[in-house]
PyMOL Python script that loads the backbone (N, CA, C, O; Angstrom):
from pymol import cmd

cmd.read_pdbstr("""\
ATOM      1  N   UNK A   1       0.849  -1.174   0.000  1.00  0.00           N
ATOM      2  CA  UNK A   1       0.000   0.000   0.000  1.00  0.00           C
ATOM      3  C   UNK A   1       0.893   1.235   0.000  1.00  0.00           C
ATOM      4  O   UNK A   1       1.760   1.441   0.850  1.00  0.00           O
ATOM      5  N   UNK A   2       0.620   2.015  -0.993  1.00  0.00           N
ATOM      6  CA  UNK A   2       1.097   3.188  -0.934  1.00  0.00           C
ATOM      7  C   UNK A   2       1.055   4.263   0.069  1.00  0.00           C
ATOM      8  O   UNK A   2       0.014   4.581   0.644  1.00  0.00           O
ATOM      9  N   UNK A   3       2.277   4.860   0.288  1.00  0.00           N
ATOM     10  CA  UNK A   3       2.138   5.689   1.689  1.00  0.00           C
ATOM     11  C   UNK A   3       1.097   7.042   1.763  1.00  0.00           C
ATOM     12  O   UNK A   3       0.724   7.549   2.821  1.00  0.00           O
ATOM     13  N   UNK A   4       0.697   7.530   0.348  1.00  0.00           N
ATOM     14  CA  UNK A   4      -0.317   8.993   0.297  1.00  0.00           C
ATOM     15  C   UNK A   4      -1.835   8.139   0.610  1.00  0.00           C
ATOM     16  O   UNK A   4      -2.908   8.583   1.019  1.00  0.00           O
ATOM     17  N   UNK A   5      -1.383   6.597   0.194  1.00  0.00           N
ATOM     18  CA  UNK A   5      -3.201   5.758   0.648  1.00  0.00           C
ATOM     19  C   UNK A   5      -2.955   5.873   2.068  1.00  0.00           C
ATOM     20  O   UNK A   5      -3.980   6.320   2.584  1.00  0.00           O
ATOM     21  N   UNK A   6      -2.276   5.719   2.717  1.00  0.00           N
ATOM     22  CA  UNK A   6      -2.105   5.217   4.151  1.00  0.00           C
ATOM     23  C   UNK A   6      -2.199   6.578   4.457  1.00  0.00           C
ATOM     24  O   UNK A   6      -3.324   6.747   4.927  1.00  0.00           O
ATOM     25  N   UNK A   7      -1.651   7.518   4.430  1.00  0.00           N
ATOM     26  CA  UNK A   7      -1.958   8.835   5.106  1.00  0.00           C
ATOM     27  C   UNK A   7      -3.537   9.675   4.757  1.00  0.00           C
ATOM     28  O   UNK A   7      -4.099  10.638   5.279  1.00  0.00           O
ATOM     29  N   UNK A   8      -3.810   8.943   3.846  1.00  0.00           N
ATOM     30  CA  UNK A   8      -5.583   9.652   3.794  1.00  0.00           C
ATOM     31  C   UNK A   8      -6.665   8.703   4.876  1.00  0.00           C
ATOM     32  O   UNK A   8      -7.566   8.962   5.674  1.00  0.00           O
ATOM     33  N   UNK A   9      -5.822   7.217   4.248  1.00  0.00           N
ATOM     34  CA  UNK A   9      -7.029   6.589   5.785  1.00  0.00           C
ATOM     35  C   UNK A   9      -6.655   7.271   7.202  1.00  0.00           C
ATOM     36  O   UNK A   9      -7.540   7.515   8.023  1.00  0.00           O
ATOM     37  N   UNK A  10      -5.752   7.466   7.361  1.00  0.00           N
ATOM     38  CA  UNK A  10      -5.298   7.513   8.910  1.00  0.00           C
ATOM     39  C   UNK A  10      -5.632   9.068   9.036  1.00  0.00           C
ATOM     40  O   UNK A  10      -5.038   9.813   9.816  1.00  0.00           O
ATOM     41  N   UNK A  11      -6.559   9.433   8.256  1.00  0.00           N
ATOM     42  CA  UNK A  11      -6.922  11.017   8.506  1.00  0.00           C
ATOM     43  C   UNK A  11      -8.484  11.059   8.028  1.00  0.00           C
ATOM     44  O   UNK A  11      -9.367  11.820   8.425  1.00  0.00           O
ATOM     45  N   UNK A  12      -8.546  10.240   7.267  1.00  0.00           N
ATOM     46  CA  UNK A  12     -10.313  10.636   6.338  1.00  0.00           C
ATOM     47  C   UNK A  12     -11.202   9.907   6.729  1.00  0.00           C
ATOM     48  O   UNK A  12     -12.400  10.079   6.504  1.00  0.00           O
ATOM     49  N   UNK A  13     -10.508   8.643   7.620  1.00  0.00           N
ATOM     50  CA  UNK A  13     -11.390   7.697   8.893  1.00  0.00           C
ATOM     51  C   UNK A  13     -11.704   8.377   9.854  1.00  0.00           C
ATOM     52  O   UNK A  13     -12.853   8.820   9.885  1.00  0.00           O
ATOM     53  N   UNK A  14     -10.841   8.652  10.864  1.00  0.00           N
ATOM     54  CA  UNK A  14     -11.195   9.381  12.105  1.00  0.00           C
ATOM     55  C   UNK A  14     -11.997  10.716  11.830  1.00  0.00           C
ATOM     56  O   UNK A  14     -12.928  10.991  12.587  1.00  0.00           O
ATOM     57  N   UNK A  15     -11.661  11.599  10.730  1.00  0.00           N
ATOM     58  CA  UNK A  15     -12.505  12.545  10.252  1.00  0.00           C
ATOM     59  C   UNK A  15     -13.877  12.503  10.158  1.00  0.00           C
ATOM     60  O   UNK A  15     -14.662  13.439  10.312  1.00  0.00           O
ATOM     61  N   UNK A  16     -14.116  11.330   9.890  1.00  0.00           N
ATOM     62  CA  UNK A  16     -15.227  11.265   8.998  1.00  0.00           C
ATOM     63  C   UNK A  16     -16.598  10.676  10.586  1.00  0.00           C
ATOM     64  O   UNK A  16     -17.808  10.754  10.799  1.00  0.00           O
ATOM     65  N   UNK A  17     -15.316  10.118  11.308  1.00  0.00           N
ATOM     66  CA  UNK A  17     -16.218   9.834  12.644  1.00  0.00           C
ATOM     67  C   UNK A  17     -16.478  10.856  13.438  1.00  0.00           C
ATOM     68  O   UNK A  17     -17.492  10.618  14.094  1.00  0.00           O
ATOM     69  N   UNK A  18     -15.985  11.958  13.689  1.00  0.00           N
ATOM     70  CA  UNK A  18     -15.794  12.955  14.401  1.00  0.00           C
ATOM     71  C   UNK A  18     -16.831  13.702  13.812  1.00  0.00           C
ATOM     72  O   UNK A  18     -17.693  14.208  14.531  1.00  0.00           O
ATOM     73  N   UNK A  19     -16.855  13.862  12.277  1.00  0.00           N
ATOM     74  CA  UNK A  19     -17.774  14.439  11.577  1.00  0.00           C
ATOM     75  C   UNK A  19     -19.137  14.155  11.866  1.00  0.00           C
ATOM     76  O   UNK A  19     -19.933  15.090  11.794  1.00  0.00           O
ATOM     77  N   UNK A  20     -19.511  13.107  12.158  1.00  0.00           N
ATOM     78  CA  UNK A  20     -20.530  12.640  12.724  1.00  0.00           C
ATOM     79  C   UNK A  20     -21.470  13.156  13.784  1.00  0.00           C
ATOM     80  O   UNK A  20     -22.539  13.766  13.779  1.00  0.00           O
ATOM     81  N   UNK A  21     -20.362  12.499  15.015  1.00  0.00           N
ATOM     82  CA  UNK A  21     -20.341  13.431  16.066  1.00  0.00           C
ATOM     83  C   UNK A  21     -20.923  15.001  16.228  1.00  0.00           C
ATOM     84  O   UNK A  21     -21.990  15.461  16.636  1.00  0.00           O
ATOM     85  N   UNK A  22     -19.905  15.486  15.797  1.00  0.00           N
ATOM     86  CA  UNK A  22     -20.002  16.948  15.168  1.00  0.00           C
ATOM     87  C   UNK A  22     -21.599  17.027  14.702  1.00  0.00           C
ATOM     88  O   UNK A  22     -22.424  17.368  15.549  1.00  0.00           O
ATOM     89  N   UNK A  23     -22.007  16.726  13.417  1.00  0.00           N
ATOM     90  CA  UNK A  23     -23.063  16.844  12.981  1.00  0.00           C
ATOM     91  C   UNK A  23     -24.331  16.663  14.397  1.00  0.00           C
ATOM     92  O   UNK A  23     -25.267  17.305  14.875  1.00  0.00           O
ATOM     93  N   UNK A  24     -23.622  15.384  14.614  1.00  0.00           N
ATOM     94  CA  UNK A  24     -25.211  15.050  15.233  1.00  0.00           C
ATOM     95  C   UNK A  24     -25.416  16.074  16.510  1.00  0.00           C
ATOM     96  O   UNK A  24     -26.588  16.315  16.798  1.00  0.00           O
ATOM     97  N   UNK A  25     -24.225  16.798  17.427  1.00  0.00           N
ATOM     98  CA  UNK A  25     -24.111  17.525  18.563  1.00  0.00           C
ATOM     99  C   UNK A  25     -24.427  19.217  17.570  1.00  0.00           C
ATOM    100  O   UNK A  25     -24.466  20.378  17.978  1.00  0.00           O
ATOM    101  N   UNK A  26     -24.534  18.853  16.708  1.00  0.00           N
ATOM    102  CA  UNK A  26     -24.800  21.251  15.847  1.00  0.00           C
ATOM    103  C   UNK A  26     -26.438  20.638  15.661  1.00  0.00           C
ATOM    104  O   UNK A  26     -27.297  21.045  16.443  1.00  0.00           O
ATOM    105  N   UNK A  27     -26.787  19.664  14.603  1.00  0.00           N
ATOM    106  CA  UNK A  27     -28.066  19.928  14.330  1.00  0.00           C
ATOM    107  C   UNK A  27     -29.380  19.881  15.390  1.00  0.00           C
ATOM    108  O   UNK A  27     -30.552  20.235  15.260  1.00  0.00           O
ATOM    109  N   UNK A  28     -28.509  19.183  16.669  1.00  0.00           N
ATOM    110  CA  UNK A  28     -29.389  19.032  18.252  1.00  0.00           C
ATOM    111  C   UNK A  28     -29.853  20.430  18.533  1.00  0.00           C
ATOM    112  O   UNK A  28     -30.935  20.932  18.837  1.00  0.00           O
ATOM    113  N   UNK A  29     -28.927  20.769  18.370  1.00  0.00           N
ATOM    114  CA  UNK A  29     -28.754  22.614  18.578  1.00  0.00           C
ATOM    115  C   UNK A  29     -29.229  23.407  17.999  1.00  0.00           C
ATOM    116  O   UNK A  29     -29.625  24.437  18.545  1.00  0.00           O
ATOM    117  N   UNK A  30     -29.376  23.126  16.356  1.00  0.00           N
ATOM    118  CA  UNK A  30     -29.659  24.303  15.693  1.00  0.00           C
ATOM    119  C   UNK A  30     -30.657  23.121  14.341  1.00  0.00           C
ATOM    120  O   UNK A  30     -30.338  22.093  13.743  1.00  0.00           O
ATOM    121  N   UNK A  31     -31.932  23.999  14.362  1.00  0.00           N
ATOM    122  CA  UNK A  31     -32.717  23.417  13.223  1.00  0.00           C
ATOM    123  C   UNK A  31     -32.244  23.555  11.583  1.00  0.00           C
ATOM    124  O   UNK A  31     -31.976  24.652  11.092  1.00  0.00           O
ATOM    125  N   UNK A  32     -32.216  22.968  11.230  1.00  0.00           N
ATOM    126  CA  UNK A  32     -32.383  22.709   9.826  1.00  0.00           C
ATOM    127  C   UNK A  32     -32.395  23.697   9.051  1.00  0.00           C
ATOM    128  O   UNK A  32     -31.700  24.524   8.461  1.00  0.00           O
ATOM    129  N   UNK A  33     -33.672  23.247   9.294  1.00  0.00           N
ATOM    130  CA  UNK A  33     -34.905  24.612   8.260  1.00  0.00           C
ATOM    131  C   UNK A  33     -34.673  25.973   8.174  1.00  0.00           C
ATOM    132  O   UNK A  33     -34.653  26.840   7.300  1.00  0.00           O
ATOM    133  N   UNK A  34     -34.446  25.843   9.769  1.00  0.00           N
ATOM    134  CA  UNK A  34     -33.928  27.561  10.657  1.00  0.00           C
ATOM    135  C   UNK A  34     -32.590  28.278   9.096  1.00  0.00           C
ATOM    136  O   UNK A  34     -32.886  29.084   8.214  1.00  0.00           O
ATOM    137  N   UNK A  35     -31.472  27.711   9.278  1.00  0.00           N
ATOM    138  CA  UNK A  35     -29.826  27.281   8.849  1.00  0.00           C
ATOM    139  C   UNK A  35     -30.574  27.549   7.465  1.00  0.00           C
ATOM    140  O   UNK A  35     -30.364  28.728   7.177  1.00  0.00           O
ATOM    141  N   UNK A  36     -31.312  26.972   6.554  1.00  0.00           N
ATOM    142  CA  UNK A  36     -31.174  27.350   5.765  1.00  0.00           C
ATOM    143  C   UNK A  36     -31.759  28.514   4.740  1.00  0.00           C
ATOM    144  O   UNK A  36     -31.366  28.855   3.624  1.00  0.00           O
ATOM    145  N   UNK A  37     -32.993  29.047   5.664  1.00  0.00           N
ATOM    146  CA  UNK A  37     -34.103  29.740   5.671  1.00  0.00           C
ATOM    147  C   UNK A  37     -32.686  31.363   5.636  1.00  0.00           C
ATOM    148  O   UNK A  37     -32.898  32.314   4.884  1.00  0.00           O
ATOM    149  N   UNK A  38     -32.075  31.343   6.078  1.00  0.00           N
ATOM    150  CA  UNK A  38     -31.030  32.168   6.880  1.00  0.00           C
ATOM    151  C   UNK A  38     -29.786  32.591   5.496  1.00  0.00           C
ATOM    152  O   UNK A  38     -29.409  33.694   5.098  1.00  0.00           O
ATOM    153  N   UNK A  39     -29.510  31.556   5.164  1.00  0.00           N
ATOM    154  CA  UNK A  39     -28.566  30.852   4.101  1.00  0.00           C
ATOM    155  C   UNK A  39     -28.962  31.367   2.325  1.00  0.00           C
ATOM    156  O   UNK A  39     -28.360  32.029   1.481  1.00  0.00           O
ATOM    157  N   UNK A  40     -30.467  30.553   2.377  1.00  0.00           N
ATOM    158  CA  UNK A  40     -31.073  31.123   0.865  1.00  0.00           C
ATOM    159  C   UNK A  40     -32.244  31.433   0.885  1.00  0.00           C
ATOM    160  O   UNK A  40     -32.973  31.463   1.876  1.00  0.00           O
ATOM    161  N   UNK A  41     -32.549  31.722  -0.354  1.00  0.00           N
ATOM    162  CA  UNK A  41     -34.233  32.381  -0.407  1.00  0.00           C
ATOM    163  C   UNK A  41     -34.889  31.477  -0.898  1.00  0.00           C
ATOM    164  O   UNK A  41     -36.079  31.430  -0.585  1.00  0.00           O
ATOM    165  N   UNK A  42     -34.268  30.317  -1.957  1.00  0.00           N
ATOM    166  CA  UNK A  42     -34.792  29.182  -1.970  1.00  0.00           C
ATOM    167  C   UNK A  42     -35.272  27.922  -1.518  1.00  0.00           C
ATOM    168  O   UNK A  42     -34.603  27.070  -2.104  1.00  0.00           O
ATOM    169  N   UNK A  43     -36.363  27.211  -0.526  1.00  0.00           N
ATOM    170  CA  UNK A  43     -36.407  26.447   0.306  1.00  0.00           C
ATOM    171  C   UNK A  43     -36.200  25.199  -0.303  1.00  0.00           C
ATOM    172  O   UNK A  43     -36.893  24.634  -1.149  1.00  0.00           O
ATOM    173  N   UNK A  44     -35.080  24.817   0.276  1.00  0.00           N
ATOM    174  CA  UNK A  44     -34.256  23.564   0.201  1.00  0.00           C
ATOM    175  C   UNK A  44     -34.790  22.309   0.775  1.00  0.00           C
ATOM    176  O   UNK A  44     -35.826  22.477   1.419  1.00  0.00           O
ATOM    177  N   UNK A  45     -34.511  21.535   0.733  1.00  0.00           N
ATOM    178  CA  UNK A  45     -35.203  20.267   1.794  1.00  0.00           C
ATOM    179  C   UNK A  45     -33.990  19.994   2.596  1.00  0.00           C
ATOM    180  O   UNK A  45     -32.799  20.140   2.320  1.00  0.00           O
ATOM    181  N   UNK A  46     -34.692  19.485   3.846  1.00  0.00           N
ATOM    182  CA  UNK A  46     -33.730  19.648   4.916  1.00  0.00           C
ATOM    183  C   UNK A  46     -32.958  18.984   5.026  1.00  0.00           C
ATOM    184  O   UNK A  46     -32.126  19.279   5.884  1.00  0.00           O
ATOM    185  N   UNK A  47     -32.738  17.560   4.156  1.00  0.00           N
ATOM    186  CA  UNK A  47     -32.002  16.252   3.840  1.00  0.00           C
ATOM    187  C   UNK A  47     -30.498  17.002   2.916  1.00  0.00           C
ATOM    188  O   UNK A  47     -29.680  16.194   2.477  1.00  0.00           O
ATOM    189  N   UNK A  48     -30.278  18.325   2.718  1.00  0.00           N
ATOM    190  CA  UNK A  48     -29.371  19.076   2.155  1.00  0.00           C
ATOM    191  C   UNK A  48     -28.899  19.167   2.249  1.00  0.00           C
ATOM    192  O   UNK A  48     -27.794  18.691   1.988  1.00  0.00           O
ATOM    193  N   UNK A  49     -29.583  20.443   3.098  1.00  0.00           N
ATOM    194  CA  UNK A  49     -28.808  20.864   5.081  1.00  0.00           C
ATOM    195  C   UNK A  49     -27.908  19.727   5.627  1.00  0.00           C
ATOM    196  O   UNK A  49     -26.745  19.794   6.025  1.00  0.00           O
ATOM    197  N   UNK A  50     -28.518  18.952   5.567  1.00  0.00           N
ATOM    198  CA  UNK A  50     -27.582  17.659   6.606  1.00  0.00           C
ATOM    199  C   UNK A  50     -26.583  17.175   5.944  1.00  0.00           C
ATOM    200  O   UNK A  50     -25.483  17.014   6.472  1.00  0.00           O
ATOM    201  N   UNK A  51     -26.872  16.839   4.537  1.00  0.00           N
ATOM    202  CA  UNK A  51     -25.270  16.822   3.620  1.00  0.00           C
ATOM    203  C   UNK A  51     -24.420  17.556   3.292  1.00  0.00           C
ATOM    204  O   UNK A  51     -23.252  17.279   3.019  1.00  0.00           O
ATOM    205  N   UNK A  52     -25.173  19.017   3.292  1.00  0.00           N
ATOM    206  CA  UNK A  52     -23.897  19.986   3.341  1.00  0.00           C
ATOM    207  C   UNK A  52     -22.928  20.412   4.342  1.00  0.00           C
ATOM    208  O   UNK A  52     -21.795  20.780   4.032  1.00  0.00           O
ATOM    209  N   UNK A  53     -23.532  20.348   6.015  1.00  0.00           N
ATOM    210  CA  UNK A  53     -23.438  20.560   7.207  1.00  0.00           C
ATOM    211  C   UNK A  53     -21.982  19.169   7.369  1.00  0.00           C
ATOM    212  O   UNK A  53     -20.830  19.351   7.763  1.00  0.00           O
ATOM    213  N   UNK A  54     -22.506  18.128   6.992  1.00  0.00           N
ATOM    214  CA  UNK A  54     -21.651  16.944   7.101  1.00  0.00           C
ATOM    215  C   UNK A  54     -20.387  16.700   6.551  1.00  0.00           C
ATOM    216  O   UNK A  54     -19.419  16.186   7.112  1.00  0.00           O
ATOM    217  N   UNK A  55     -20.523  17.304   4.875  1.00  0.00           N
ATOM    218  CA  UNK A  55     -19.317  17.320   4.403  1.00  0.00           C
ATOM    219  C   UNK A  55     -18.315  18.729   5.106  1.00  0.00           C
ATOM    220  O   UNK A  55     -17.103  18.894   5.247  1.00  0.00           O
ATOM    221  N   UNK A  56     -19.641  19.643   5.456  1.00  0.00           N
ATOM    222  CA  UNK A  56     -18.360  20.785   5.649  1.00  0.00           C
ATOM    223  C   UNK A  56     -17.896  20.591   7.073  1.00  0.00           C
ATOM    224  O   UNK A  56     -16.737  20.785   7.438  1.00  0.00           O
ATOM    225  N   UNK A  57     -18.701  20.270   7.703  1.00  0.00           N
ATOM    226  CA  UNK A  57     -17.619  19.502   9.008  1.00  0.00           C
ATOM    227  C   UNK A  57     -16.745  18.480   8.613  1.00  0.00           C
ATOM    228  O   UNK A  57     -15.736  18.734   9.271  1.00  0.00           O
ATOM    229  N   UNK A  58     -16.503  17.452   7.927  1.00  0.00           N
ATOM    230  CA  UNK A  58     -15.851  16.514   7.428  1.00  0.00           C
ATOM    231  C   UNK A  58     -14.598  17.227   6.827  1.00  0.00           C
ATOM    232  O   UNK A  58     -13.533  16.816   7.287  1.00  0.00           O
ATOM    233  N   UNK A  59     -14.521  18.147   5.954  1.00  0.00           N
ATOM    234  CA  UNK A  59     -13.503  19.156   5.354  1.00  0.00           C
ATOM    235  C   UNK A  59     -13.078  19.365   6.357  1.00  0.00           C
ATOM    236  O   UNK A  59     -12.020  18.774   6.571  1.00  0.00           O
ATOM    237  N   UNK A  60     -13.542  20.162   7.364  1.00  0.00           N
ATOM    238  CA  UNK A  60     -12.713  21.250   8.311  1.00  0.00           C
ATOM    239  C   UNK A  60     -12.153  19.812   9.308  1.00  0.00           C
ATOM    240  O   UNK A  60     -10.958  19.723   9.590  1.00  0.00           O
ATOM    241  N   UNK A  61     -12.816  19.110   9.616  1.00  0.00           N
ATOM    242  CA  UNK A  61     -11.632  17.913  10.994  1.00  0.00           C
ATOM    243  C   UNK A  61     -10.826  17.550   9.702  1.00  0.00           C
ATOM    244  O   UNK A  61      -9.642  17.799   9.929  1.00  0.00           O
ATOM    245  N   UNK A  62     -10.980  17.112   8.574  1.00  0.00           N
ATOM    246  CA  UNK A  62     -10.138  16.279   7.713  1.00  0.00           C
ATOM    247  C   UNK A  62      -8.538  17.116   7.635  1.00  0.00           C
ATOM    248  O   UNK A  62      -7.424  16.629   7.829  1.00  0.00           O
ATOM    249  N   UNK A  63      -8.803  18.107   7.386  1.00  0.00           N
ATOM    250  CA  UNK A  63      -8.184  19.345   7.194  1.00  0.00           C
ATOM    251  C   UNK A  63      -7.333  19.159   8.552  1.00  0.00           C
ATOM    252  O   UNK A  63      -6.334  18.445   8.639  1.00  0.00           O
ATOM    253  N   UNK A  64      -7.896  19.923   9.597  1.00  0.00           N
ATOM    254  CA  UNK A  64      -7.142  19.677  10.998  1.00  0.00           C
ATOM    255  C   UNK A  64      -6.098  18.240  11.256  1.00  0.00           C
ATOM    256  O   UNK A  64      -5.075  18.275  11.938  1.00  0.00           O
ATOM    257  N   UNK A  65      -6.440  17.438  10.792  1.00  0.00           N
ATOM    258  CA  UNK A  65      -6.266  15.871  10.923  1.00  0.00           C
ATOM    259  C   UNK A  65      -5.300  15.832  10.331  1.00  0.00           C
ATOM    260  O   UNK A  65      -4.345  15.328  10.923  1.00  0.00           O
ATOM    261  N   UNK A  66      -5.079  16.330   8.907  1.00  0.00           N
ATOM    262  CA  UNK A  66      -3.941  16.099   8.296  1.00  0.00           C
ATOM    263  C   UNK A  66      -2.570  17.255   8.452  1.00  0.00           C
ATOM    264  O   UNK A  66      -1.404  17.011   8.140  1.00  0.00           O
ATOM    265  N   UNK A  67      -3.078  18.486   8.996  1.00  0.00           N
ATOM    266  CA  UNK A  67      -1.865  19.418   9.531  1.00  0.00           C
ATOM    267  C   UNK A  67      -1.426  18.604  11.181  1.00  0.00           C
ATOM    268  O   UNK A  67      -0.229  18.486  11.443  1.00  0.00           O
ATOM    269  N   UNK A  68      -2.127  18.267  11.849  1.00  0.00           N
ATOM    270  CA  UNK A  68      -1.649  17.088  12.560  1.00  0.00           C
ATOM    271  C   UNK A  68      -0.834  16.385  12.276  1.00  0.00           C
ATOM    272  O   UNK A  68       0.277  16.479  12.797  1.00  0.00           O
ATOM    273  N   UNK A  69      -1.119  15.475  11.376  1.00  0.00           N
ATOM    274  CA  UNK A  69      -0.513  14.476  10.822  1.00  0.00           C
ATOM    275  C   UNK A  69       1.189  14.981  10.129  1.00  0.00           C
ATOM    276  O   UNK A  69       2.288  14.461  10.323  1.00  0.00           O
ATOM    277  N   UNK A  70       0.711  16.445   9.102  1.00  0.00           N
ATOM    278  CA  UNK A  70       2.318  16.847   8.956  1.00  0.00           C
ATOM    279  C   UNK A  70       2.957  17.449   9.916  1.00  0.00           C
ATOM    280  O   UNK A  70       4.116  17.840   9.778  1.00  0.00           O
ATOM    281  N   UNK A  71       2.317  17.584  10.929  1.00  0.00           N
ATOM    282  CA  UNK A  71       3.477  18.046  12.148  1.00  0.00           C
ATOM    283  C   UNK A  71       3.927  17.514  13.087  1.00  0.00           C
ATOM    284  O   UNK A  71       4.621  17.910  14.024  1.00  0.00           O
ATOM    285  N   UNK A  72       3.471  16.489  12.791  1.00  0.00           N
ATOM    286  CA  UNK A  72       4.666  15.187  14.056  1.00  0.00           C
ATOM    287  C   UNK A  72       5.523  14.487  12.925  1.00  0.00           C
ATOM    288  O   UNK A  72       6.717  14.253  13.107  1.00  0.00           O
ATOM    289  N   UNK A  73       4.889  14.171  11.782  1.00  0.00           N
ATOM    290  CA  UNK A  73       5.807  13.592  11.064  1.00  0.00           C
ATOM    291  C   UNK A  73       7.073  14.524   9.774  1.00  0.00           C
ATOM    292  O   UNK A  73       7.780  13.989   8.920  1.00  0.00           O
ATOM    293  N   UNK A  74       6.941  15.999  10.108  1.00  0.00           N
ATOM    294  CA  UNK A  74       7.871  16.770   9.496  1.00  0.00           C
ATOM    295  C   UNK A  74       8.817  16.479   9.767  1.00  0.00           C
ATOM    296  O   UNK A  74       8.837  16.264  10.979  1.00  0.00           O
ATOM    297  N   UNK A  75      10.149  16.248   9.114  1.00  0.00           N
ATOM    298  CA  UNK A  75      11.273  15.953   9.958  1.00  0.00           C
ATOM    299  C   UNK A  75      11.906  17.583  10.495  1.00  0.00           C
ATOM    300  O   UNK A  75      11.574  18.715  10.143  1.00  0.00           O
ATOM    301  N   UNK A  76      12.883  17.131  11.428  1.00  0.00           N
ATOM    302  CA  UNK A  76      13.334  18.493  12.110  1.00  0.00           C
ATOM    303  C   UNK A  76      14.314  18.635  11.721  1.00  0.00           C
ATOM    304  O   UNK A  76      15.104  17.835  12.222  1.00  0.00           O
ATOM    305  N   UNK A  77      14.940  19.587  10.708  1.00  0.00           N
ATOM    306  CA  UNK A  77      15.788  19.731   9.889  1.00  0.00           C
ATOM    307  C   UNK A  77      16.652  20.840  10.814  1.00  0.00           C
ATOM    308  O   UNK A  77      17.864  20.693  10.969  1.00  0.00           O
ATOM    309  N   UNK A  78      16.101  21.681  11.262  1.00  0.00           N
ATOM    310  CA  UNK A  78      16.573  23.051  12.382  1.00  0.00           C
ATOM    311  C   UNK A  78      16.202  22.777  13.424  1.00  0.00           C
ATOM    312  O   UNK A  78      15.052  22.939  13.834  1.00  0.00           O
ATOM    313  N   UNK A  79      17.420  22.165  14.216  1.00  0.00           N
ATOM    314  CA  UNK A  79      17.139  22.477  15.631  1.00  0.00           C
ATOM    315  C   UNK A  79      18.236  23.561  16.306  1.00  0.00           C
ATOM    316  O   UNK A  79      19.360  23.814  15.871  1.00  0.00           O
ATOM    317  N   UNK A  80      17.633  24.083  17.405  1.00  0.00           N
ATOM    318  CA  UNK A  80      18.094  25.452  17.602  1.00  0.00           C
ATOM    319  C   UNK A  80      19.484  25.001  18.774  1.00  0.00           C
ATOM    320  O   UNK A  80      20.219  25.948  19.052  1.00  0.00           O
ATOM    321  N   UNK A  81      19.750  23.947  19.278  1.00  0.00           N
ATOM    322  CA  UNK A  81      20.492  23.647  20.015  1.00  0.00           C
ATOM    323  C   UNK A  81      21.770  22.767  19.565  1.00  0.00           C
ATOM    324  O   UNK A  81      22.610  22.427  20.399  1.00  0.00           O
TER     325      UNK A  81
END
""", "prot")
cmd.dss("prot")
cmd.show_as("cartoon", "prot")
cmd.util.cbc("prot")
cmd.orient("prot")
């Protein structure tokens, strides 16, 4: 297995669980309908909302996950000592 496969699972898995999470703890909180009523003038169905809400939480941990990921494994080329 290639190492750019191995570094997307070990970031786009846990992401994608967290994303979840995430989702299910914002939409407890905040309606749907509300979010998108707010958003556009066009009424959307609320099954949207929840896919758009999902991927864009999914982006933003995926994102986090992988600057994680390059900063333990950067090597340390400058050390100050």
């Amino acid at each position: 297995m290639s190492s750019m496969c191995r570094v997307a699972m070990q970031t786009l898995w846990p992401a994608f669980l967290m994303a979840i999470v995430a989702e299910g703890a914002f939409f407890s909180l905040f309606d749907v309908s509300d979010l998108m009523a707010l958003v556009s003038e066009h009424p959307w169905p609320p099954l949207a909302g929840y896919t758009i809400g999902f991927f864009f939480f999914w982006l933003w941990i995926s994102l986090g996950a992988l600057l994680s990921y390059y900063l333990v494994n950067v090597p340390n080329d400058r050390q100050p000592f």
